[in-house]
C-alpha positions as a Markdown table, in Angstrom:
| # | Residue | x | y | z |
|---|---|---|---|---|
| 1 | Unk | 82.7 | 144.2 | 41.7 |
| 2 | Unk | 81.8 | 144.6 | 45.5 |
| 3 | Unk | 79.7 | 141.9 | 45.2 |
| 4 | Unk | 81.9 | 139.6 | 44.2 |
| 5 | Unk | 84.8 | 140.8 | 46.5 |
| 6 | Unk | 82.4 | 140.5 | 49.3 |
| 7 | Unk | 81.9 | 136.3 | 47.9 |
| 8 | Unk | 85.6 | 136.0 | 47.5 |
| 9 | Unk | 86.2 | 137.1 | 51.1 |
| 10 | Unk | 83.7 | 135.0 | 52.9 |
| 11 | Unk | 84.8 | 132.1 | 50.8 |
| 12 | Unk | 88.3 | 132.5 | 52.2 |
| 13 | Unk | 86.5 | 132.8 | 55.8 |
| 14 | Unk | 84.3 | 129.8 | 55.5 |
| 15 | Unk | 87.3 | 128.0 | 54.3 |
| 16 | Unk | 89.1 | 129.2 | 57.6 |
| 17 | Unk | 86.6 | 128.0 | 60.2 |
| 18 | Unk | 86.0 | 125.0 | 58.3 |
| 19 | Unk | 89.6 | 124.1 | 58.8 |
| 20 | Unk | 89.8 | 125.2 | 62.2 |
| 21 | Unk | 86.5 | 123.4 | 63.0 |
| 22 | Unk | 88.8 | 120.0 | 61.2 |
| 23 | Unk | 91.8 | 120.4 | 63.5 |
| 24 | Unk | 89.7 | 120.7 | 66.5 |
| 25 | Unk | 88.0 | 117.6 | 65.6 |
| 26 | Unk | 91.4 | 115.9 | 64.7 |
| 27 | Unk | 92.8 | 117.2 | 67.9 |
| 28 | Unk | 90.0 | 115.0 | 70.0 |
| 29 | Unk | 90.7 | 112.1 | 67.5 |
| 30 | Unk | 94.3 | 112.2 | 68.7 |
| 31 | Unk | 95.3 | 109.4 | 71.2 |
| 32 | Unk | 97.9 | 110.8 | 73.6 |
| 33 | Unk | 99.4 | 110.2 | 77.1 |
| 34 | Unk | 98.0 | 112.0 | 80.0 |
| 35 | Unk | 99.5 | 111.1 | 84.1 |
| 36 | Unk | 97.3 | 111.7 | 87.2 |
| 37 | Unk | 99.3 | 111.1 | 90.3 |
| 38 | Unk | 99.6 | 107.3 | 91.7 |
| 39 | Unk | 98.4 | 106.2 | 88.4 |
| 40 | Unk | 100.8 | 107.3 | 86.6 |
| 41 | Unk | 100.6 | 107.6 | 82.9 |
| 42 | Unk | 97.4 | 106.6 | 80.9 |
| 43 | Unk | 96.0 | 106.9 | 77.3 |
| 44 | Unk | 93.3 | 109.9 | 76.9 |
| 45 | Unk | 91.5 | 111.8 | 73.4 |
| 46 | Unk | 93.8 | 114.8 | 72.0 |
| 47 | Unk | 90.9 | 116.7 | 75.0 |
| 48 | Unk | 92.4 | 115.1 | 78.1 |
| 49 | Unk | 89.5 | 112.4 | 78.5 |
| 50 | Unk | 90.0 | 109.2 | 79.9 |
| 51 | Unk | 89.9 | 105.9 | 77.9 |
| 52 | Unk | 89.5 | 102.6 | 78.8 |
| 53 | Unk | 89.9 | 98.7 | 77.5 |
| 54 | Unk | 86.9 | 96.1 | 78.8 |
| 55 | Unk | 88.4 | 93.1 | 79.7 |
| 56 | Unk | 85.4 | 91.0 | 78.1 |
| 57 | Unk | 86.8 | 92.1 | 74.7 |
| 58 | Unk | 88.5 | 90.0 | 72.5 |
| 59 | Unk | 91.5 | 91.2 | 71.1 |
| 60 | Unk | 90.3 | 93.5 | 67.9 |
| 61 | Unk | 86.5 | 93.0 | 68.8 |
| 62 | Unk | 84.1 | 95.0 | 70.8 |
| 63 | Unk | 81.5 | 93.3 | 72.6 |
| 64 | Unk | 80.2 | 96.3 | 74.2 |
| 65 | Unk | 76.6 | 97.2 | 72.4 |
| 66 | Unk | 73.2 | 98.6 | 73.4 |
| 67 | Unk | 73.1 | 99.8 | 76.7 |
| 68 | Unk | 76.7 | 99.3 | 77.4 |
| 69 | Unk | 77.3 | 101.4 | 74.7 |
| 70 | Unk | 75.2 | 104.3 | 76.1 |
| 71 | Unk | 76.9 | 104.1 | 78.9 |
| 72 | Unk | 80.9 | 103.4 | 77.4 |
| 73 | Unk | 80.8 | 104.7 | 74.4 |
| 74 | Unk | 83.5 | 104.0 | 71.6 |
| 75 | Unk | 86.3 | 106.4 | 70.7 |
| 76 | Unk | 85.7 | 106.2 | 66.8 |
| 77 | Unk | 87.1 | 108.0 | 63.7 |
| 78 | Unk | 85.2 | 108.2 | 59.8 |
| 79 | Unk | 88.7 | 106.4 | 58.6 |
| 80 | Unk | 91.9 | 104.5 | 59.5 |
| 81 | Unk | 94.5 | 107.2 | 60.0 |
| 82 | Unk | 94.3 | 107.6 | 64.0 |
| 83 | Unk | 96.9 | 110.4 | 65.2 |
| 84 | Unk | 99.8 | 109.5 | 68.0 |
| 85 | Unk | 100.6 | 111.9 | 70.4 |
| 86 | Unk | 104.0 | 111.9 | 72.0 |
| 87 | Unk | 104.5 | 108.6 | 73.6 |
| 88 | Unk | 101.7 | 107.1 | 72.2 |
| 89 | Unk | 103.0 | 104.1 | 70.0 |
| 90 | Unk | 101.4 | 104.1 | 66.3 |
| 91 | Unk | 102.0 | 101.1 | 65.5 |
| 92 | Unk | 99.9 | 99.9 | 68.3 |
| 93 | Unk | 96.9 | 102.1 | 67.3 |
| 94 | Unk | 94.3 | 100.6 | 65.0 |
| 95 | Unk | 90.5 | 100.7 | 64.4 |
| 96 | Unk | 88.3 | 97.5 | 64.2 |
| 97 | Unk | 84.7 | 97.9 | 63.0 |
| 98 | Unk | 81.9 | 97.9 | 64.9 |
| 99 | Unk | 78.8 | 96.1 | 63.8 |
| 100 | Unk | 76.8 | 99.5 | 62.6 |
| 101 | Unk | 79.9 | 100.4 | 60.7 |
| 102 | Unk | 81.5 | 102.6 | 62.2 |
| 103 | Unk | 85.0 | 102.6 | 63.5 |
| 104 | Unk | 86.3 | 102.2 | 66.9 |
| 105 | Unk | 90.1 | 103.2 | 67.6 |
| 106 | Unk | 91.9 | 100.2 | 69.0 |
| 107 | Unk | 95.4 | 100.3 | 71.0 |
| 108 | Unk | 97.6 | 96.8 | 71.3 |
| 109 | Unk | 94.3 | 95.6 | 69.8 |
| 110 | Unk | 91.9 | 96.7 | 72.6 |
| 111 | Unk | 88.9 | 98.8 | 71.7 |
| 112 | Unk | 89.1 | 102.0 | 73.4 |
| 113 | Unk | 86.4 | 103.5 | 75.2 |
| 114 | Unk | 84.9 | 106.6 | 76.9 |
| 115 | Unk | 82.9 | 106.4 | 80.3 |
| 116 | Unk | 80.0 | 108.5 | 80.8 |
| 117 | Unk | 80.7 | 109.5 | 84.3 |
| 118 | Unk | 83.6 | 111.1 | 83.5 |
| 119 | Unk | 82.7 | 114.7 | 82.7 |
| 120 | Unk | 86.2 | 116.7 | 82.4 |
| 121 | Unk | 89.6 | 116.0 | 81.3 |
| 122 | Unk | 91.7 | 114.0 | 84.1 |
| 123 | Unk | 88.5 | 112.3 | 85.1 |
| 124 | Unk | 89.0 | 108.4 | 85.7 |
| 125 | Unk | 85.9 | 107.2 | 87.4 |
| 126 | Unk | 85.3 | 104.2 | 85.4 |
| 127 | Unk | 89.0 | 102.9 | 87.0 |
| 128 | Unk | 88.7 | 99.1 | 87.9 |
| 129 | Unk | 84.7 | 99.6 | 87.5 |
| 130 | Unk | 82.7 | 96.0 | 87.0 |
| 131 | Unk | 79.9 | 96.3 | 84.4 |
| 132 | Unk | 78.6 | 94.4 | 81.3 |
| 133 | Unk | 79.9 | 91.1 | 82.9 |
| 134 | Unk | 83.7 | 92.6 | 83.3 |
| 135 | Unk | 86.4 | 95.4 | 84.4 |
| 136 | Unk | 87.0 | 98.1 | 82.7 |
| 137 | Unk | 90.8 | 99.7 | 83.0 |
| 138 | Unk | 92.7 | 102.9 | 82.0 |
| 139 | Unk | 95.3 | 101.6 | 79.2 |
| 140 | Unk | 98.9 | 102.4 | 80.1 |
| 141 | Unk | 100.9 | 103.9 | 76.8 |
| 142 | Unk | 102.9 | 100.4 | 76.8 |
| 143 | Unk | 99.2 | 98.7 | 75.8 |
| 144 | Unk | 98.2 | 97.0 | 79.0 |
| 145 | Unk | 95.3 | 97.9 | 81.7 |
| 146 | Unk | 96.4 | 100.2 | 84.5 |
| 147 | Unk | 97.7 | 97.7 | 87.4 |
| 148 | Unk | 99.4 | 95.2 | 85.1 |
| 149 | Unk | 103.6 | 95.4 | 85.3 |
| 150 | Unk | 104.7 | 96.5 | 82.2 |
């Protein structure tokens, strides 16, 4: 009777860090709206990190691979439910699939993107950066690149 008193409760405790370990991990899936002084507002993960649109894109198509992938890599999720913060619009969010399969969050049909230099939430070093043959931009919640007029 112990025994199986001792199962029952560390089935009820897996149960409860396996579903705190999911809403973390859906928490960083989130797109929401950060703001950083003269920039204003900008898209970032459910963690505060920074993501981006690459200007060589075509609209629901990544054409960042390889090495530019190592060094931007793809905010993806396993399906197509992608949560909205506040101010973030869902019906702009989407996911377009990536050529191993997996699937990379879009926003007003840009693939979104996270740049490797930026190491903590509020980061924004990869701002009007020129790699892989194009710019790279923060996205503004209206679904444009940081600098465009909304």
């Amino acid at each position: 009777m112990q025994k199986l008193h001792f199962l029952f409760c560390a089935s009820i405790l897996f149960f409860l860090v396996s579903a705190v370990n999911t809403t973390a991990q859906a928490q960083s899936k989130q797109v929401k709206v950060s703001e950083k002084g003269s920039y204003g507002e900008y898209l970032t993960d459910g963690d505060g990190m920074s993501l981006y649109l690459f200007l060589r894109d075509a609209a629901g198509q990544s054409t960042c691979y390889n090495e530019c992938a190592e060094e931007w890599a793809s905010l993806t999720v396993n399906d197509t439910g992608v949560p909205a913060g506040q101010w973030v619009n869902p019906d702009m969010l989407g996911t377009v699939k990536r050529k191993d399969g997996s699937l990379q969050v879009t926003y007003n049909g840009h693939p979104l993107y996270y740049y490797e230099d930026d190491k903590k939430a509020g980061d924004i070093t990869g701002q009007d950066k020129k790699e892989f043959g194009a710019e790279w931009y923060l996205v503004k919640p209206s679904g444009v690149k940081m600098g465009d007029v909304d």
